[in-house]
Backbone as JSON Lines, residues from 0, in Angstrom:
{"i":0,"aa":"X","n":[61.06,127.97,102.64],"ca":[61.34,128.62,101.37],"c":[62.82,128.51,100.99]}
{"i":1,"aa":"X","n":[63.43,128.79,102.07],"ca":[65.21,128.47,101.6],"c":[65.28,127.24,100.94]}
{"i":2,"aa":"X","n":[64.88,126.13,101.66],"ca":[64.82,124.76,101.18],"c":[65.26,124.5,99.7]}
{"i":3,"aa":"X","n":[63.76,124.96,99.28],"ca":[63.3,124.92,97.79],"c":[64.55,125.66,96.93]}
{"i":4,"aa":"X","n":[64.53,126.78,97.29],"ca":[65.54,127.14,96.61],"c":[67.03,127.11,96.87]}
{"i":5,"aa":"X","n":[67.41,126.39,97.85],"ca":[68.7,125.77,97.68],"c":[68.48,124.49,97.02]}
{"i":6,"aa":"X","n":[67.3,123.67,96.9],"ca":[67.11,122.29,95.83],"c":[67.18,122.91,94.42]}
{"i":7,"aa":"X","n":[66.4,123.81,94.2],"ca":[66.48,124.73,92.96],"c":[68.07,124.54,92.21]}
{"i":8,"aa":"X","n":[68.72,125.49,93.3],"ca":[70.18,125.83,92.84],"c":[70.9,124.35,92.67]}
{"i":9,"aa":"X","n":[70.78,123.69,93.77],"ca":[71.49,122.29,93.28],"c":[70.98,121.3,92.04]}
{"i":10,"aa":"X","n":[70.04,121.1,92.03],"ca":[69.42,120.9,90.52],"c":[69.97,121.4,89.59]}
{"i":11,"aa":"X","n":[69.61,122.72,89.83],"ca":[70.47,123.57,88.15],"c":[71.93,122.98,88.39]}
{"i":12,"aa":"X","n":[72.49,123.41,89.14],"ca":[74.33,122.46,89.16],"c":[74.59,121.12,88.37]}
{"i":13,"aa":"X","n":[73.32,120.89,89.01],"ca":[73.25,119.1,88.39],"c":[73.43,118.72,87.0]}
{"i":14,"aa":"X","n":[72.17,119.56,86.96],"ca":[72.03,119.31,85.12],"c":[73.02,119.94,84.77]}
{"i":15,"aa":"X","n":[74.12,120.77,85.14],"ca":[75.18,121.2,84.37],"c":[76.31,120.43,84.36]}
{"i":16,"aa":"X","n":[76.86,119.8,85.47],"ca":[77.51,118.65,85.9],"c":[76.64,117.22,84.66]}
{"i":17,"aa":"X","n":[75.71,116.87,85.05],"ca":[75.4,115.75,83.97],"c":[75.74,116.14,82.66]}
{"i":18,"aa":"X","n":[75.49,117.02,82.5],"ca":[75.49,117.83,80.6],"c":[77.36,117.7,80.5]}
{"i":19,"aa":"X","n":[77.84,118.32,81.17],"ca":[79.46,118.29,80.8],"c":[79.94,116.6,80.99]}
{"i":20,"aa":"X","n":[79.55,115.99,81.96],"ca":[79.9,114.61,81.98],"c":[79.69,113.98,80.8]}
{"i":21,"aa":"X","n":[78.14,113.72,80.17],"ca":[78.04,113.42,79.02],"c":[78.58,113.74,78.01]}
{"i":22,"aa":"X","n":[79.51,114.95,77.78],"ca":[80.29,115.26,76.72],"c":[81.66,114.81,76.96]}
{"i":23,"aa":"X","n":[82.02,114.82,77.71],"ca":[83.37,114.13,78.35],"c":[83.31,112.35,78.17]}
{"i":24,"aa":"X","n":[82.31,111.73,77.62],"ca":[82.13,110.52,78.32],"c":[82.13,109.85,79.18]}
{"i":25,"aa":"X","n":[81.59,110.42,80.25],"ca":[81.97,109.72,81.82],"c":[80.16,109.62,81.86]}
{"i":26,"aa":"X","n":[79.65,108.86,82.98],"ca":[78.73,108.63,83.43],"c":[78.1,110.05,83.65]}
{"i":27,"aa":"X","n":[77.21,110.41,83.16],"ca":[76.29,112.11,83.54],"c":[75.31,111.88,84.51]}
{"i":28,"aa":"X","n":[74.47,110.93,84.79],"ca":[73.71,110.29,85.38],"c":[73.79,110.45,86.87]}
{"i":29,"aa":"X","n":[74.93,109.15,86.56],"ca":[76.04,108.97,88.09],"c":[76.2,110.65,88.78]}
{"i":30,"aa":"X","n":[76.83,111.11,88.06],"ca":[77.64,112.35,88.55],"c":[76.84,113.76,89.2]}
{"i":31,"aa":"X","n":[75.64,114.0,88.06],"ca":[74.67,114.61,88.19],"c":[73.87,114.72,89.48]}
{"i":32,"aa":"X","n":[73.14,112.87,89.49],"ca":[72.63,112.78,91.07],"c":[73.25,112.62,91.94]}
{"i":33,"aa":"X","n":[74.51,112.53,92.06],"ca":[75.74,112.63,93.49],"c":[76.04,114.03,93.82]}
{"i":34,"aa":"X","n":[75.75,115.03,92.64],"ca":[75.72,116.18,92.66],"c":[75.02,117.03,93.84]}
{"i":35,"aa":"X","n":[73.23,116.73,93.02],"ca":[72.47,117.38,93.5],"c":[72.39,116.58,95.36]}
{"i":36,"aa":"X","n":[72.58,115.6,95.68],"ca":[72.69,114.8,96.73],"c":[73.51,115.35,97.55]}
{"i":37,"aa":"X","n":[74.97,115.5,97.26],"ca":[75.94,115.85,98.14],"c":[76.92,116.74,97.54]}
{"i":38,"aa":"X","n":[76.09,118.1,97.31],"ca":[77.4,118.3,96.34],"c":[78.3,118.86,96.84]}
{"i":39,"aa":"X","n":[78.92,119.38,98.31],"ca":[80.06,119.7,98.89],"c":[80.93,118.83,98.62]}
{"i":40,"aa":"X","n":[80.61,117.42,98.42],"ca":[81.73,116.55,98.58],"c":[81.68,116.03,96.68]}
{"i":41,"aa":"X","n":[80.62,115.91,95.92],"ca":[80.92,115.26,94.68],"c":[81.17,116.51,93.63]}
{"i":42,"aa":"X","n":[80.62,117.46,94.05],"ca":[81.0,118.63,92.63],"c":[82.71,118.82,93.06]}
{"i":43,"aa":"X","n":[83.43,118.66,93.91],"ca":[84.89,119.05,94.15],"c":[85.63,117.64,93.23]}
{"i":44,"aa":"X","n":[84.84,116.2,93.95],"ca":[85.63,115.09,93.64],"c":[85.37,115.52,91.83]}
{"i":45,"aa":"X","n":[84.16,115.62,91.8],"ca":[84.11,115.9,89.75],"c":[84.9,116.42,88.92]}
{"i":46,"aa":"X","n":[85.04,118.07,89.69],"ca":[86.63,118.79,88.96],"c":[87.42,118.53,89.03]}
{"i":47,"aa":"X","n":[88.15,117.44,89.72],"ca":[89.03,116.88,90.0],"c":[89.21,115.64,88.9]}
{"i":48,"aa":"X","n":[88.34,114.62,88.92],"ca":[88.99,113.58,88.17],"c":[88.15,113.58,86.35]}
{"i":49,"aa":"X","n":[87.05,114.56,86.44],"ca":[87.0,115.04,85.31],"c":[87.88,114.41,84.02]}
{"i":50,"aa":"X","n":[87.47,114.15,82.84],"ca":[88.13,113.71,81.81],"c":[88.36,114.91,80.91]}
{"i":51,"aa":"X","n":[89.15,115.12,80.24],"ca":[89.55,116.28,78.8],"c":[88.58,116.14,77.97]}
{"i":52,"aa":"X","n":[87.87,117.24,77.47],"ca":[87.13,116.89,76.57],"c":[87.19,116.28,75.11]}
{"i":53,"aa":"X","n":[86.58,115.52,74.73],"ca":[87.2,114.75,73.36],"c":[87.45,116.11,71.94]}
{"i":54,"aa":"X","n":[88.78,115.57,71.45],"ca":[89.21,116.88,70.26],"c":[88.51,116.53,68.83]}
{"i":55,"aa":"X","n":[87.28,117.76,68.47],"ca":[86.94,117.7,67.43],"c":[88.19,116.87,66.13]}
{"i":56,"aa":"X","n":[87.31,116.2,65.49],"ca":[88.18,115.83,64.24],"c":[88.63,116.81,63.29]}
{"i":57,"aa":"X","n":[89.46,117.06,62.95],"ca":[89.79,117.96,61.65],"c":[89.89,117.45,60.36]}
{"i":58,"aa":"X","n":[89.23,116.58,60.05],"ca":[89.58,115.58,58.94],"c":[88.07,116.36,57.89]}
């Protein structure tokens, strides 16, 4: 039962990690399933080299 719901919790991470990647333009995909895979080691490397998010236009 732990199992499941530590896959649970990393999943949800995932899709949150993919969702911000894709707005950032970086690979969401990539990032997402390295996530849910290993994420001691890829959710740290993520906040780290992370891109700025792109600045609405004001035009």
């Amino acid at each position: 039962m732990e199992y499941i719901a530590g896959f649970i919790i990393a999943a949800a991470i995932g899709a949150c990690v993919t969702r911000d990647a894709n707005s950032r333009g970086m690979n969401g995909r990539f990032w997402g399933i390295s996530t849910i895979l290993v994420m001691i080691v890829a959710l740290p490397i993520y906040l780290i080299v992370r891109k700025p998010r792109p600045e609405a236009s004001s035009h």
